[in-house]
MARVOPA-948010 format. One record per residue: residue number from 1; residue in three letters; x, y, z of N, C-alpha, C in turn. Coordinates in Angstrom, 1 decimal. Example, Ala and Ser with C-alpha at 12.3 -4.5 7.8 and 13.67 -1.06 7.14 Angstrom:
2
NODE, 1, ALA, 13.2, -5.7, 7.8, 12.3, -4.5, 7.8, 13.2, -3.3, 7.8
NODE, 2, SER, 12.8, -2.2, 7.1, 13.7, -1.1, 7.1, 12.9, 0.0, 7.9
This chain:
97
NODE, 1, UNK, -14.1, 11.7, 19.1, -14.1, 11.1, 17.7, -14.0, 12.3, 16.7
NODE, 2, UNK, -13.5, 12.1, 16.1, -12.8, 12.8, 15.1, -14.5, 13.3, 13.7
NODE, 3, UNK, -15.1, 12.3, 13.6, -16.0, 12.4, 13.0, -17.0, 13.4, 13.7
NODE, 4, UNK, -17.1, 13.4, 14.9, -18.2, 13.9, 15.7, -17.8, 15.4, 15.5
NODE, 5, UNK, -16.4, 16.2, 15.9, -16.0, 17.3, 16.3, -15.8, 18.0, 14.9
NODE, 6, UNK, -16.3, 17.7, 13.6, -16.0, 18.5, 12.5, -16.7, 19.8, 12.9
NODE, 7, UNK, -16.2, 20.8, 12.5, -16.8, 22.1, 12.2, -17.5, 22.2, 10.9
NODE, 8, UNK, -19.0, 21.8, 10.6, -19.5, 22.2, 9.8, -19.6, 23.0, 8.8
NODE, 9, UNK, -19.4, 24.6, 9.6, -19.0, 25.7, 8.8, -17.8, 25.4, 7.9
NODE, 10, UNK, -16.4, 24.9, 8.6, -15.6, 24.3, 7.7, -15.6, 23.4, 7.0
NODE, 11, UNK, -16.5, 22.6, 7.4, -17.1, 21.1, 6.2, -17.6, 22.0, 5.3
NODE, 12, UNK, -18.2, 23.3, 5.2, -19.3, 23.5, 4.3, -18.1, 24.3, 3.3
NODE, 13, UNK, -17.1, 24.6, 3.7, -16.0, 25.6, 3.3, -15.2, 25.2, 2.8
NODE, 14, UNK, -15.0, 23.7, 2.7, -13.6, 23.0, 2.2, -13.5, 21.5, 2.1
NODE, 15, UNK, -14.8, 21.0, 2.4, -15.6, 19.9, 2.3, -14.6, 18.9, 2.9
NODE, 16, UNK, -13.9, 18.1, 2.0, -13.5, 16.2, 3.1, -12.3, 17.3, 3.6
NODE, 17, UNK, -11.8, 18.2, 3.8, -10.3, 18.3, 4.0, -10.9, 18.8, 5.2
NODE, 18, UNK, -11.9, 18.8, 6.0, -12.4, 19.2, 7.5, -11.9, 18.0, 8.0
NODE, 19, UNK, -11.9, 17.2, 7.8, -11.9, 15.8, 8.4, -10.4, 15.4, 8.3
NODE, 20, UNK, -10.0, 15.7, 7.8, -8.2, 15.3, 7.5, -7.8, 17.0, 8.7
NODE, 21, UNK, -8.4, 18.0, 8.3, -7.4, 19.0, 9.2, -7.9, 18.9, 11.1
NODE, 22, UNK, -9.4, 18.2, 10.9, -9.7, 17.5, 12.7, -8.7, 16.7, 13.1
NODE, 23, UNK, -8.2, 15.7, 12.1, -7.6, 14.9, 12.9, -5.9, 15.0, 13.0
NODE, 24, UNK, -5.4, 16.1, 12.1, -4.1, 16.5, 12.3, -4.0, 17.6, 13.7
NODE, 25, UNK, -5.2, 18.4, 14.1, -5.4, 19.1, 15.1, -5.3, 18.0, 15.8
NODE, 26, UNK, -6.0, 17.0, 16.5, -6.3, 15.7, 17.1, -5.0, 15.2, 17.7
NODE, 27, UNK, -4.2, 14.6, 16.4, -3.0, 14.0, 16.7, -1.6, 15.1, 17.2
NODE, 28, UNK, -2.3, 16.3, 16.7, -1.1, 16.9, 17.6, -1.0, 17.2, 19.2
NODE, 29, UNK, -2.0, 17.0, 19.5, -2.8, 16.5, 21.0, -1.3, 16.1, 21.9
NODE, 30, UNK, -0.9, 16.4, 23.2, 0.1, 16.1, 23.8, -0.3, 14.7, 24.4
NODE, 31, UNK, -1.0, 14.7, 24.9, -1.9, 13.1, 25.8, -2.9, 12.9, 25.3
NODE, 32, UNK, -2.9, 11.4, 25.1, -3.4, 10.5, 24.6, -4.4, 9.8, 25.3
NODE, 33, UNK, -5.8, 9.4, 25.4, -6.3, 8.3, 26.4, -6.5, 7.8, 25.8
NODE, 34, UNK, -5.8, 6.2, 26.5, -5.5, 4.9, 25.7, -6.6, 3.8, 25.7
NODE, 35, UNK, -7.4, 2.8, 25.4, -8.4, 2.5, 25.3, -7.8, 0.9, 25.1
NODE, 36, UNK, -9.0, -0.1, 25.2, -8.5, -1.6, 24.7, -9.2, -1.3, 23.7
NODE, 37, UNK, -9.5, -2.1, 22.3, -10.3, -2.6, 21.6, -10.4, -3.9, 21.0
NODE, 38, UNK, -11.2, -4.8, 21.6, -11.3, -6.1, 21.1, -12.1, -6.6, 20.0
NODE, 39, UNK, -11.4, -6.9, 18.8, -11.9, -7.7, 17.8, -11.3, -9.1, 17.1
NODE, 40, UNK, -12.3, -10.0, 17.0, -11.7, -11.0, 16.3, -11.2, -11.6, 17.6
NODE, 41, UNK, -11.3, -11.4, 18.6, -11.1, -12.2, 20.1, -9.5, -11.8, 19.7
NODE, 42, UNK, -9.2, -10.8, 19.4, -7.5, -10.1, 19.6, -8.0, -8.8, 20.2
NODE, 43, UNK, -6.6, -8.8, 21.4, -7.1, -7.6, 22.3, -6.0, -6.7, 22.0
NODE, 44, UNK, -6.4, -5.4, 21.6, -5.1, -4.0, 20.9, -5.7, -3.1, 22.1
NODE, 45, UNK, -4.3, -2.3, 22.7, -3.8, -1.4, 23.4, -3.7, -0.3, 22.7
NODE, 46, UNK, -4.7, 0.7, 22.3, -5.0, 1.8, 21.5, -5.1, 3.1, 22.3
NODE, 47, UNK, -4.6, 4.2, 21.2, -4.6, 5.3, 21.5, -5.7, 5.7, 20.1
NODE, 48, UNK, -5.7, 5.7, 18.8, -6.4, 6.3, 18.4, -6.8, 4.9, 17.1
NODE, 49, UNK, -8.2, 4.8, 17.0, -8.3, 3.8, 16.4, -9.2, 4.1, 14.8
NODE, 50, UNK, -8.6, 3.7, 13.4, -9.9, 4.0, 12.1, -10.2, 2.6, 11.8
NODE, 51, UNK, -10.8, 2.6, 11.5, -11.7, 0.9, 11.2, -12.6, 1.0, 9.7
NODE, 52, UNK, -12.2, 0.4, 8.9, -12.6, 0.5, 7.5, -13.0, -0.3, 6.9
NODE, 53, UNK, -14.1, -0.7, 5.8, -14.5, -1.5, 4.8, -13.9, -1.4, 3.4
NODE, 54, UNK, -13.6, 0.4, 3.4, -12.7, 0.3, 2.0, -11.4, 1.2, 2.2
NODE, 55, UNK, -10.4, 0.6, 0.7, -8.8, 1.1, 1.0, -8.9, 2.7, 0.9
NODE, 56, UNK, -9.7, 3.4, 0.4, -9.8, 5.1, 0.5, -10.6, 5.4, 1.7
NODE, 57, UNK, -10.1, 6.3, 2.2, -10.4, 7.2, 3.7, -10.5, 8.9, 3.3
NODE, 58, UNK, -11.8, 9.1, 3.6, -11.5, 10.7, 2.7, -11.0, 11.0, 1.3
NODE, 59, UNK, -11.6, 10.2, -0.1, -11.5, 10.5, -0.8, -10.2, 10.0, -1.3
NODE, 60, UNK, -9.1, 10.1, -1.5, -8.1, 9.1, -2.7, -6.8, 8.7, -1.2
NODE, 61, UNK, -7.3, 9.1, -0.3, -6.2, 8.6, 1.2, -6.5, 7.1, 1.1
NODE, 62, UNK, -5.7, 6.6, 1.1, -5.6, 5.0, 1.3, -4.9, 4.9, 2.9
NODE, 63, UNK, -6.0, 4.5, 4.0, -5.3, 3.8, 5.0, -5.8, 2.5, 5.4
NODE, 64, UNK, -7.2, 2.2, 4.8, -6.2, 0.6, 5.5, -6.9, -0.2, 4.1
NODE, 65, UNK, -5.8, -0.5, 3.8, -4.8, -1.1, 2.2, -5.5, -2.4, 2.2
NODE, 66, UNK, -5.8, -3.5, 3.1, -6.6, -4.4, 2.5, -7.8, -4.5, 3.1
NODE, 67, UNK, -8.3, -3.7, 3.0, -10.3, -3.6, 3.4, -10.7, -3.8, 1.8
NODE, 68, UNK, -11.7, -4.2, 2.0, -12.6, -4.6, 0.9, -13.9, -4.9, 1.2
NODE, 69, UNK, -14.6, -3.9, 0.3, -16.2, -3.6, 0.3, -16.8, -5.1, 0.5
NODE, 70, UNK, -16.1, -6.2, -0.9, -16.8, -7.3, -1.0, -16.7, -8.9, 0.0
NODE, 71, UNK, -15.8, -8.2, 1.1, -15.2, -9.1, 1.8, -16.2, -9.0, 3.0
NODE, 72, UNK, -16.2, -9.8, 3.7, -16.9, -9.8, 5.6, -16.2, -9.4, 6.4
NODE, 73, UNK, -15.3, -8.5, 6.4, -14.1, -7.9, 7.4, -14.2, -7.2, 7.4
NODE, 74, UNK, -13.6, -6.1, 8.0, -12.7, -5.0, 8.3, -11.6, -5.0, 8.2
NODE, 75, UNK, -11.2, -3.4, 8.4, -9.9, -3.7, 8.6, -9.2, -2.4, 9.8
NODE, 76, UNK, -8.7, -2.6, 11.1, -8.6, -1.9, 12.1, -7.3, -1.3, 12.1
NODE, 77, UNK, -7.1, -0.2, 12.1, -5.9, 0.8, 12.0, -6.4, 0.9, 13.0
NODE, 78, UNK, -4.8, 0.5, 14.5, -4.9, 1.0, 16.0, -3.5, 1.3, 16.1
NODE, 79, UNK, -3.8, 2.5, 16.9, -2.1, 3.3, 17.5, -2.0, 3.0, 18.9
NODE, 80, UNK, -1.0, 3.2, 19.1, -0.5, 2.8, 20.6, 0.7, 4.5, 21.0
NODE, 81, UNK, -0.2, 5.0, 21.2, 1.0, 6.8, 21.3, 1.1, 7.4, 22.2
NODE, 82, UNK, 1.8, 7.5, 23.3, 1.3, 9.2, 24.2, 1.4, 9.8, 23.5
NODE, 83, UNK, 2.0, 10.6, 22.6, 2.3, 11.8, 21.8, 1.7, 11.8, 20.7
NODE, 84, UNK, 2.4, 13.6, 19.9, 1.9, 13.5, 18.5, 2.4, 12.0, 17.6
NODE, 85, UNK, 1.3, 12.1, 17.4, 1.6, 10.8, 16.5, 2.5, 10.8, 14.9
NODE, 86, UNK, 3.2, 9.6, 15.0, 4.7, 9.7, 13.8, 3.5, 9.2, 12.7
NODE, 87, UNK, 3.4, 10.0, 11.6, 2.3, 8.9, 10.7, 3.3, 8.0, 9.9
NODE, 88, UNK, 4.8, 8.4, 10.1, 5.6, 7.4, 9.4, 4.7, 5.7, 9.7
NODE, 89, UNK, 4.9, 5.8, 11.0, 4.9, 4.5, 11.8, 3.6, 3.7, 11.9
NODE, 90, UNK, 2.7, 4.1, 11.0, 1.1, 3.6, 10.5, 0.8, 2.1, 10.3
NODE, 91, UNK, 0.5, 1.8, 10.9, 0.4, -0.2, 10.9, -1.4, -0.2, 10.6
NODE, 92, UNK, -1.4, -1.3, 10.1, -3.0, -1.7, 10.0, -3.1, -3.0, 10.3
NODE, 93, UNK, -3.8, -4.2, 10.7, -4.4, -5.4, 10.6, -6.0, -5.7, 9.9
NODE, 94, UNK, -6.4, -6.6, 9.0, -7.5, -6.9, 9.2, -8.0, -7.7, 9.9
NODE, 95, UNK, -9.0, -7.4, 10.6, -9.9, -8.4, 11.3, -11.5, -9.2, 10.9
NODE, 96, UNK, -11.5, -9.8, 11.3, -13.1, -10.8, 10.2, -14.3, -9.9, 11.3
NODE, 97, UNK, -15.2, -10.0, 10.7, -16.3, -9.3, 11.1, -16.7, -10.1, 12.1
């Protein structure tokens, strides 16, 4: 998990852009372990999964576009990759809580 493996020292050195430069290290990654995750009784074939309540991720990054604080959902950004990941190719769904 991407959240877990921050370098603090660098959190303390450059604050949210620790977390954006973990996970560009992350996705440059050759192999992937692919996981299920089931929500909403829909089953996704995942390689790297963000799951959100609101449209900003790290400060003014918008990835998943219809989350909302005031809603009972989520919303699940799941990849399906062996490889480095294309961020062209970024899909989201929301799911109900």
């Amino acid at each position: 998990m991407i959240v877990y493996s921050i370098d603090l020292d660098l959190k303390a050195r450059v604050g949210i852009l620790a977390y954006w430069y973990q996970g560009a290290e992350k996705s440059s990654a050759t192999n992937f372990q692919h996981f299920r995750v089931i929500a909403n009784g829909e089953s996704i074939d995942s390689s790297l999964v963000i799951v959100g309540r609101t449209k900003n991720y790290g400060g003014p990054f918008k990835i998943t576009t219809q989350a909302d604080l005031h809603l009972d959902r989520f919303e699940v950004l799941a990849l399906n990759h062996q490889k480095r990941l294309p961020l062209s190719k970024l899909s989201s769904r929301p799911l109900a809580r």
